[in-house]
ZASE-612783 format. One record per residue: residue in one letter; x, y, z of N, C-alpha, C in turn. Coordinates in Angstrom, 2 decimals. Last residue first. Example, Ala and Ser with C-alpha at 12.3 -4.5 7.8 and 13.67 -1.06 7.14 Angstrom:
2
@residu:S&nu:12.85&nv:-2.25&nw:7.08&cau:13.67&cav:-1.06&caw:7.14&cu:12.90&cv:0.03&cw:7.87
@residu:A&nu:13.19&nv:-5.69&nw:7.80&cau:12.30&cav:-4.50&caw:7.80&cu:13.20&cv:-3.30&cw:7.80
***
This chain:
97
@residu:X&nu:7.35&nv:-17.18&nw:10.35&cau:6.91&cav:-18.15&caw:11.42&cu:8.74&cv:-18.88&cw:12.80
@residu:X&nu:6.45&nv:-14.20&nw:9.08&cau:7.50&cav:-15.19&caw:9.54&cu:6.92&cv:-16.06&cw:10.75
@residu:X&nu:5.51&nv:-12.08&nw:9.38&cau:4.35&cav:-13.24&caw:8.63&cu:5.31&cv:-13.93&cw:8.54
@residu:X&nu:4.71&nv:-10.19&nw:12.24&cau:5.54&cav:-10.85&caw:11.39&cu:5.10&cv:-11.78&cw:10.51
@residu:X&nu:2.90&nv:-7.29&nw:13.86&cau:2.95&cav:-8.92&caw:13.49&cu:4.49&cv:-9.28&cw:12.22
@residu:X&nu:4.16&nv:-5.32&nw:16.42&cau:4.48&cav:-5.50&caw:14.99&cu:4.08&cv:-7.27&cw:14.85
@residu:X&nu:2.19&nv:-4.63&nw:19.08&cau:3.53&cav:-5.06&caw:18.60&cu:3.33&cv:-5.52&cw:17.41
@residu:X&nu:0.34&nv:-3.33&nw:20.27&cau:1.29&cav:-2.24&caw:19.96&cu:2.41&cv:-3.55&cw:19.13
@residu:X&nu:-1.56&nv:-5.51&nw:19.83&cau:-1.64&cav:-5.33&caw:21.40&cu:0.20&cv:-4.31&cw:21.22
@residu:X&nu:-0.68&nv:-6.23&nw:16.74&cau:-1.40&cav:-6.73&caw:17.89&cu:-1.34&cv:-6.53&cw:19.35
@residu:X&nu:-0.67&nv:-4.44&nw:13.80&cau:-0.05&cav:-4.92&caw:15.12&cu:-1.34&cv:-5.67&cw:16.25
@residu:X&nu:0.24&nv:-4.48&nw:9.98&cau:-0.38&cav:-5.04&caw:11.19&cu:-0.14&cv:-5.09&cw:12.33
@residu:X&nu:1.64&nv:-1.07&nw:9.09&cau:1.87&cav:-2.88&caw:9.55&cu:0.91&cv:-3.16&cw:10.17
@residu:X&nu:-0.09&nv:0.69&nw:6.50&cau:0.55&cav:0.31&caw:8.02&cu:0.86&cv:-1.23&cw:8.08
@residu:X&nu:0.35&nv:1.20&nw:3.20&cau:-0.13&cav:0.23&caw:3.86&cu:0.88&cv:0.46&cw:5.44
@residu:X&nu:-0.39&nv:3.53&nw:0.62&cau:0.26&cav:3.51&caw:2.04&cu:-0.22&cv:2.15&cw:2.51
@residu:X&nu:-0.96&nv:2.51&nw:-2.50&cau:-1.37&cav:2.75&caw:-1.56&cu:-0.46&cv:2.51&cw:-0.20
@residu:X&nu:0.47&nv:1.27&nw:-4.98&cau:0.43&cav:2.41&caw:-4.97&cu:-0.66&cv:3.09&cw:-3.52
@residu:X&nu:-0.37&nv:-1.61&nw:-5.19&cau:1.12&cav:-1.07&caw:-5.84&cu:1.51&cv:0.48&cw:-5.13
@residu:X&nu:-2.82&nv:-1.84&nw:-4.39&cau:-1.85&cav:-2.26&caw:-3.84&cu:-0.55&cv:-1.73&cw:-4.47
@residu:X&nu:-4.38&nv:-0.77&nw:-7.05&cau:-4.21&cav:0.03&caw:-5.63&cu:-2.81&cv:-0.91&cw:-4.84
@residu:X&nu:-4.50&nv:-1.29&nw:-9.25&cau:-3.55&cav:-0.79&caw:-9.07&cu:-2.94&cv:-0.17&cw:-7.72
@residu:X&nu:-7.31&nv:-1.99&nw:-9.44&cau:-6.36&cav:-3.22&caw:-9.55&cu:-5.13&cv:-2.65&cw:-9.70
@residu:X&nu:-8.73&nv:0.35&nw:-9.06&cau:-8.98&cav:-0.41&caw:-7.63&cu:-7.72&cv:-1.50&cw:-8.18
@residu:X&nu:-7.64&nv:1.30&nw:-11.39&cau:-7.61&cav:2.06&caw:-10.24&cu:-7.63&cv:0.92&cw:-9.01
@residu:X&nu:-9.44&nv:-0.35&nw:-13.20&cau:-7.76&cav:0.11&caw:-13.49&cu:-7.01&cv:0.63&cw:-12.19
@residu:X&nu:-12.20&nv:0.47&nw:-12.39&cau:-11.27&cav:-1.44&caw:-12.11&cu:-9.67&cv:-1.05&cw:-12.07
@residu:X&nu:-12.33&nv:2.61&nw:-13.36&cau:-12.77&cav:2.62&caw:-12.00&cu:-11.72&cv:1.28&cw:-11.47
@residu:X&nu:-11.76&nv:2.37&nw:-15.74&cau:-11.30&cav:3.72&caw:-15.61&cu:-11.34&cv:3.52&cw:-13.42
@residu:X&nu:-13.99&nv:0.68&nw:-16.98&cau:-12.38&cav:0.34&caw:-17.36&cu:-11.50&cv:1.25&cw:-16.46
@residu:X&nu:-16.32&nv:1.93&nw:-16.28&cau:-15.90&cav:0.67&caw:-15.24&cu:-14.40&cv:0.88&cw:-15.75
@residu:X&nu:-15.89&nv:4.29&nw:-18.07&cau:-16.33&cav:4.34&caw:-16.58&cu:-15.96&cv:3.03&cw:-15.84
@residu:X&nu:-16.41&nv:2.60&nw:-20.77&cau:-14.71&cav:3.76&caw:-19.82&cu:-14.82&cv:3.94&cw:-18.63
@residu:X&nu:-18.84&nv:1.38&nw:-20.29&cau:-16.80&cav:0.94&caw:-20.62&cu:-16.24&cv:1.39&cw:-19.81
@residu:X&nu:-20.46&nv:4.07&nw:-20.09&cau:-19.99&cav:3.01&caw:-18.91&cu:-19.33&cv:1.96&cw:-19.28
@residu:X&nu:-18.99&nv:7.10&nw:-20.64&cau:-20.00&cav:6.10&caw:-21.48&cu:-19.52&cv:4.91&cw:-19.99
@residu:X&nu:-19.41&nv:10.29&nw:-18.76&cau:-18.19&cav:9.37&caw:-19.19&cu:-19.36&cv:7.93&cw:-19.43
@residu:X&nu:-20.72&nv:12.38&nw:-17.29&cau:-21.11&cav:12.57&caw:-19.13&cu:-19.58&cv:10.98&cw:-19.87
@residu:X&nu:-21.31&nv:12.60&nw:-14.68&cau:-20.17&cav:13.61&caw:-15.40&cu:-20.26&cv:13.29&cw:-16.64
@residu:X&nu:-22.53&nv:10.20&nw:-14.26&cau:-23.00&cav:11.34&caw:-14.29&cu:-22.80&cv:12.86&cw:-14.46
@residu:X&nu:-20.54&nv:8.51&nw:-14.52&cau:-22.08&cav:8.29&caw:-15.63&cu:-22.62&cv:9.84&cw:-15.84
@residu:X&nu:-19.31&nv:8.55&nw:-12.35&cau:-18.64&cav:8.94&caw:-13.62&cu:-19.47&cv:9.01&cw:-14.43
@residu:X&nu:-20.62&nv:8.18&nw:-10.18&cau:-20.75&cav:9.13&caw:-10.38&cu:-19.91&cv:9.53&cw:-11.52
@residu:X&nu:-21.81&nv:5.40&nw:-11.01&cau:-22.44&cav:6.41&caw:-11.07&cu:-22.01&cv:7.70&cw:-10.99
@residu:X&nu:-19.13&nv:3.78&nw:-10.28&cau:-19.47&cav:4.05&caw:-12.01&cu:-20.51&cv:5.28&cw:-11.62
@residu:X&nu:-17.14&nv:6.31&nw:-8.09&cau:-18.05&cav:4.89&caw:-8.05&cu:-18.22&cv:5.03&cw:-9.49
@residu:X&nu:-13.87&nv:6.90&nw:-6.49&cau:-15.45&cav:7.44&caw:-7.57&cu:-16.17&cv:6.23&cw:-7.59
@residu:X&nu:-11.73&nv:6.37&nw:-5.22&cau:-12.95&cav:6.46&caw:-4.30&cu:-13.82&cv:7.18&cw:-5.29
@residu:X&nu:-10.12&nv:5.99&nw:-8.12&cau:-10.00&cav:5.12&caw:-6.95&cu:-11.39&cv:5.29&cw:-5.86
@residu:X&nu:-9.86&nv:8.12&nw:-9.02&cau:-10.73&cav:6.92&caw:-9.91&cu:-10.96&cv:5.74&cw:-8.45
@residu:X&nu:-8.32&nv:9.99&nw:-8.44&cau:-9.61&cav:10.00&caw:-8.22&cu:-10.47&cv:9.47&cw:-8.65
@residu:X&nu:-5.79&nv:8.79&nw:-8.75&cau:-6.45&cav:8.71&caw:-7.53&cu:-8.00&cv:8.82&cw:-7.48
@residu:X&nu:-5.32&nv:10.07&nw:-10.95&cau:-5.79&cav:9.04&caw:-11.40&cu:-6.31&cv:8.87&cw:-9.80
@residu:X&nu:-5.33&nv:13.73&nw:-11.72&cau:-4.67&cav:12.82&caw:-10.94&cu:-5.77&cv:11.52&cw:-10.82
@residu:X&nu:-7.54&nv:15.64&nw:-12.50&cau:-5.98&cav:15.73&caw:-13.16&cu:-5.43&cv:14.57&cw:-12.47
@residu:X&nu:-10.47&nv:16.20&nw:-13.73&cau:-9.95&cav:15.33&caw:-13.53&cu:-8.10&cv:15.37&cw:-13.60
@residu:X&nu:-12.31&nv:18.19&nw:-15.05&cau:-11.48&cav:18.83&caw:-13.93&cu:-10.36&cv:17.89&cw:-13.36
@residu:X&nu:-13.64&nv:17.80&nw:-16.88&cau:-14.43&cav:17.55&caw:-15.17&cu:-13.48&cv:18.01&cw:-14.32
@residu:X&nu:-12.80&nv:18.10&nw:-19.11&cau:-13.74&cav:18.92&caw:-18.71&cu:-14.72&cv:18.57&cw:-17.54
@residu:X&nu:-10.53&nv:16.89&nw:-18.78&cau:-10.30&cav:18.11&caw:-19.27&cu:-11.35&cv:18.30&cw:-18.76
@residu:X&nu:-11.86&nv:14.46&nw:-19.52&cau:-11.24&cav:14.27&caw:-18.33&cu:-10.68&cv:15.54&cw:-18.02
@residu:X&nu:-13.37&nv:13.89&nw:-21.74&cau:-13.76&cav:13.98&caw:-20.55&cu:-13.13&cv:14.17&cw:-19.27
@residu:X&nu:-10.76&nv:14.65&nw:-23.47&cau:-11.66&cav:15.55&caw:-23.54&cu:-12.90&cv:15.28&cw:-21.98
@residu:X&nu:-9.56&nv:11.83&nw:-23.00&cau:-9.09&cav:12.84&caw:-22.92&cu:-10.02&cv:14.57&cw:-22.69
@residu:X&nu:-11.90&nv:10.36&nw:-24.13&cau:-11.12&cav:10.16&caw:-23.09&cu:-10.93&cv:11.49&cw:-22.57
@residu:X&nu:-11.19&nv:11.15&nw:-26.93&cau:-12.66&cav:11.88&caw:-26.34&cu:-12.40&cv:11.38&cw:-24.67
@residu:X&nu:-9.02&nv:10.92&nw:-27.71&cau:-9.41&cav:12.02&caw:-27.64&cu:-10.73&cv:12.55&cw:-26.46
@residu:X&nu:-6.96&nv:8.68&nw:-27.36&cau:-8.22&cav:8.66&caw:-27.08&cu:-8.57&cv:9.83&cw:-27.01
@residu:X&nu:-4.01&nv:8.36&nw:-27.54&cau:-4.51&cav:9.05&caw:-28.72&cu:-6.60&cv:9.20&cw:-28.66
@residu:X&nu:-2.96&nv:6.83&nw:-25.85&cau:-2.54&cav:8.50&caw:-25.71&cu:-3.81&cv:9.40&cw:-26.86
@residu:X&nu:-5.21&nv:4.18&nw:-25.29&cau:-4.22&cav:5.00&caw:-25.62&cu:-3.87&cv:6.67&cw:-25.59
@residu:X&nu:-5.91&nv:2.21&nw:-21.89&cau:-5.83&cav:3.03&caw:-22.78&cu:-4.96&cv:4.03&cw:-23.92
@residu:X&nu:-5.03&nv:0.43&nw:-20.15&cau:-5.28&cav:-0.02&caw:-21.15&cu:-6.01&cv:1.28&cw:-22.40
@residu:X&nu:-3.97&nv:0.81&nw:-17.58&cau:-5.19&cav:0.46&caw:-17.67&cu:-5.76&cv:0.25&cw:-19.03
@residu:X&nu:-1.41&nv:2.09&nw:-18.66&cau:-1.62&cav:0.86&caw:-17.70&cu:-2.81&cv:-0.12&cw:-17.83
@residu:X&nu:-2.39&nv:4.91&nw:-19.70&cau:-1.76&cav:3.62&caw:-20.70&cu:-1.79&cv:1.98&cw:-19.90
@residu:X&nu:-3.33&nv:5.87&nw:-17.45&cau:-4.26&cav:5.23&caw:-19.27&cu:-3.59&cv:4.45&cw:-19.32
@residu:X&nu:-0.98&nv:6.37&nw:-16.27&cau:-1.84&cav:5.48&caw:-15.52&cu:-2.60&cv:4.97&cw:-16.76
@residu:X&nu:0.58&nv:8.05&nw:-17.79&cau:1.20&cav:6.33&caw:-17.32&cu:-0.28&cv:5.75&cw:-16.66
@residu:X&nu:-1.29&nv:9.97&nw:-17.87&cau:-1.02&cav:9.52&caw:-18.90&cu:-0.86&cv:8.36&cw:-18.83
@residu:X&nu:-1.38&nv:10.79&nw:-14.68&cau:-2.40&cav:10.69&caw:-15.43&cu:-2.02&cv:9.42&cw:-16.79
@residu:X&nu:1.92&nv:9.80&nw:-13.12&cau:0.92&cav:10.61&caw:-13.77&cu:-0.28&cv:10.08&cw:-14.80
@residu:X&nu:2.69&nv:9.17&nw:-10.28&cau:1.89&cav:8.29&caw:-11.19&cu:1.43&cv:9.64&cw:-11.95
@residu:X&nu:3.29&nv:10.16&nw:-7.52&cau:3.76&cav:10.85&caw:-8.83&cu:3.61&cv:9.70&cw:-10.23
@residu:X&nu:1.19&nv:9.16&nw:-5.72&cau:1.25&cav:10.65&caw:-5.85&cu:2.18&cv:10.64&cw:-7.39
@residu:X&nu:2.70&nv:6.36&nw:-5.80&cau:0.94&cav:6.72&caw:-6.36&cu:0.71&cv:8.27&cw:-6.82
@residu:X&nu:4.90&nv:6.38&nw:-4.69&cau:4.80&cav:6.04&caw:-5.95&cu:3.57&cv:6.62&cw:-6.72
@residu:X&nu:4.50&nv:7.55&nw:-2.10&cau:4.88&cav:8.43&caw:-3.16&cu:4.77&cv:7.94&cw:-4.97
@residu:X&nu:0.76&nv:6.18&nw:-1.98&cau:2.09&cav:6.47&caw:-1.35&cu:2.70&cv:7.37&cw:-2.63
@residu:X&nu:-2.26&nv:7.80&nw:-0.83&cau:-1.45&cav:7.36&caw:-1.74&cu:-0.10&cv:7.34&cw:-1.57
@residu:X&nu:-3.67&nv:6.94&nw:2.29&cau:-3.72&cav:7.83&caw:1.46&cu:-2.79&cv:7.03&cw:0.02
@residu:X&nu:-6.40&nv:3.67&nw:2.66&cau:-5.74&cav:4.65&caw:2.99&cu:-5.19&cv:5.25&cw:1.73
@residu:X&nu:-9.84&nv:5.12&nw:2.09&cau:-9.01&cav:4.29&caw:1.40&cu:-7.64&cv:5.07&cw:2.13
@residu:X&nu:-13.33&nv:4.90&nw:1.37&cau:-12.00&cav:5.53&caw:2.67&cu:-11.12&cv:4.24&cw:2.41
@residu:X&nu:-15.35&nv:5.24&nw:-1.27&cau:-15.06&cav:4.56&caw:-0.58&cu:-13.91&cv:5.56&cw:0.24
@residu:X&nu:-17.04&nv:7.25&nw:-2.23&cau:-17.69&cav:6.85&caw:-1.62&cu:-16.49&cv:5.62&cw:-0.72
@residu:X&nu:-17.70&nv:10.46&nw:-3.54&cau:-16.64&cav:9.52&caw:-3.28&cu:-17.07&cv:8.61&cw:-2.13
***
């Protein structure tokens, strides 16, 4: 895992597996999907998020699914990642002018 990302918010934590495929463009009915993801141990989509394509290549996943599976993740992160406020010298920025 290669990237430090902050953690997942609650939305992200109860994202399940399934809703996430389907988001990213996969169906329920992808077996072999499914079957790679059973046999790495894979239960929570987070962990698409700090994987890289190599190390999905190297768990036995074709490199489609591997980028489709990696992009789906990084283009879902804002929805679903803790974000702190910006501060400057302890005080809260505003993007109000």
């Amino acid at each position: 895992m290669d990237r430090t990302l902050p953690p997942l918010n609650e939305r992200g934590l109860a994202l399940p597996m399934s809703k996430f495929l389907r988001l990213v463009g996969f169906g329920n009915a992808d077996r072999a999907l499914l079957t790679l993801l059973e046999l790495n141990h894979i239960r929570h989509w987070g962990f698409f998020q700090r994987a890289s394509i190599q190390q999905l290549r190297r768990r036995g996943f074709p490199l489609p699914i591997a980028g489709q599976l990696i992009d789906g993740a990084h283009a879902l992160e804002y929805q679903f990642i803790q974000v702190s406020s910006p501060t400057r010298d302890g005080v809260s920025c505003s993007p109000e002018i």
